[in-house]
N, C-alpha and C positions, 0 to 999 in steps of 0.2 A: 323788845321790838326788833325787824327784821327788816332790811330793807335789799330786795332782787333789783339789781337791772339789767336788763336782756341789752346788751352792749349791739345785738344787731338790730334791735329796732329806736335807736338813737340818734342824735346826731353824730356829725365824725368827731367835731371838734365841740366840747361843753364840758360845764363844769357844773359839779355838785355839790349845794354848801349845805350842809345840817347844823341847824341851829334849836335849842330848845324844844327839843323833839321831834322839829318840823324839818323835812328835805326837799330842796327845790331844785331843779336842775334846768338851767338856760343855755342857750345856744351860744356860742362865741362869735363876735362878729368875723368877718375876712380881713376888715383892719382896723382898730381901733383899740378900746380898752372896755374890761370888766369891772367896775370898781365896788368892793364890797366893805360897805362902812359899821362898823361895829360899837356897842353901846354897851359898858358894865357885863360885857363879855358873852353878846348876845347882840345878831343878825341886827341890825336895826333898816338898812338897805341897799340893795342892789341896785346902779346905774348902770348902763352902757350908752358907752361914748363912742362914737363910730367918728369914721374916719376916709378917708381914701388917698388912694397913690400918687402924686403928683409928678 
């Protein structure tokens, strides 16, 4: 398997997790956290916890 990505039609800020053949890529919030939980070594889930400046 192959996987392209055109870095210019993206977001600026995100992350790409591949997990069991499968690739997902989310956006990164402006402030907060990406949290990716993992299970017997295998994606089980992505949160975002968002946040702001005070």
């Amino acid at each position: 398997m192959c996987l392209n990505i055109d870095i210019m039609e993206i977001p600026e800020s995100c992350v790409v997790v591949i997990s069991d053949g499968k690739a997902k890529l989310r956006e990164l919030p402006p402030h907060g956290e990406y949290k990716i939980v993992t299970h017997q070594g295998k994606v089980k889930r992505m949160r975002r916890e968002t946040g702001e400046e005070f």
